[in-house]
Structures are given as C-alpha cells and as structure tokens.
C-alpha positions in Angstrom: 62.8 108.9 115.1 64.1 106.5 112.5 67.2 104.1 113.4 69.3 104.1 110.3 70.5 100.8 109.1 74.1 99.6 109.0 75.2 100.4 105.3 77.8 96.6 104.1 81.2 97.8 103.9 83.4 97.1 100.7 86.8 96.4 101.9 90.2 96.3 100.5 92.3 94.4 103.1 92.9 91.1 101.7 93.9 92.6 98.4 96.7 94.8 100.2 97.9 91.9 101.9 97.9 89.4 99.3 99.8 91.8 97.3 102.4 92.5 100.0 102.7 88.3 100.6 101.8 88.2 103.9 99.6 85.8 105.5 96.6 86.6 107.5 98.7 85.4 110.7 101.2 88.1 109.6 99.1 91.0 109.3 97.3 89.9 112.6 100.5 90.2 114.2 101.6 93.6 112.8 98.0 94.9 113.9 97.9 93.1 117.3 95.0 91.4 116.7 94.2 87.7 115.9 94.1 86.0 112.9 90.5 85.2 113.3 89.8 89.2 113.5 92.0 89.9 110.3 89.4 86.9 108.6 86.1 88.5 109.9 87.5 92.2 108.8 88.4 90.7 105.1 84.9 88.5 105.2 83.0 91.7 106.2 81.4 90.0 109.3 83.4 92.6 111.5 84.0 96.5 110.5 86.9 97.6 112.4 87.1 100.3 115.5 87.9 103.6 113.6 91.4 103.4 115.7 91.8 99.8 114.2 91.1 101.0 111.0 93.5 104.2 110.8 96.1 101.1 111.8 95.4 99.4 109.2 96.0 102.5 106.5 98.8 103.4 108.3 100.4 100.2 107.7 98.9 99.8 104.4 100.3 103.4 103.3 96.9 104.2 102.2 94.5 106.6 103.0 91.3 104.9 104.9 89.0 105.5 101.8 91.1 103.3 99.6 90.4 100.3 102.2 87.1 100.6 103.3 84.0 101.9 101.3 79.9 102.0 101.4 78.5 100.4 98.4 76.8 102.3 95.9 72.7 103.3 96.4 
C-alpha cells in the first residue's frame, strides 16, 4: 500500500491578523496558544489540529477554506 505524502498547506493567518492589527502575541492569546505556535502556523512548519483550526475561522469570521488551502497540482 502506498503512504501518501503530506500535501504544503497555503495559509492565510498572518494576512487576517495583520489586517485586524493584532500582534502574533495577541492572536496567541485569543487562541490559547503561544506565540511561537501562532509563528510556526503562519511559517507553515506546523498545520493546526482540525479543532485548532475551526478556532481560528471562528475568530477570523471565515470559513476554514479561506485560511488554509493545498497548493495547486
């Protein structure tokens, strides 16, 4: 059986918060999370839990597709 191979993810998170002003401290703190996860997340060394990721829509006001996307074949 063939593994399949981690697909990159495209995110939108630092876009949504720069636009809303906030600092990486400050949406860490709204997510309950640390700064350094909010930097990995927006770096794309770290893809968010699925539960993590619903938070951050939520709180964004955005569906999940608009945040996070798999790169075109």
């Amino acid at each position: 059986m063939d593994r399949l191979e981690a697909l990159p993810v495209i995110n939108q998170v630092r876009e949504r918060r720069s636009q809303r002003g906030w600092s990486q401290a400050d949406l860490a703190e709204r997510l309950g999370v640390s700064r350094q996860t909010v930097n990995a997340i927006e770096t794309g060394r770290y893809d968010p839990s699925l539960p993590l990721a619903f938070k951050i829509a939520r709180l964004f006001e955005a569906p999940i597709e608009a945040l996070f996307q798999a790169p075109a074949p």
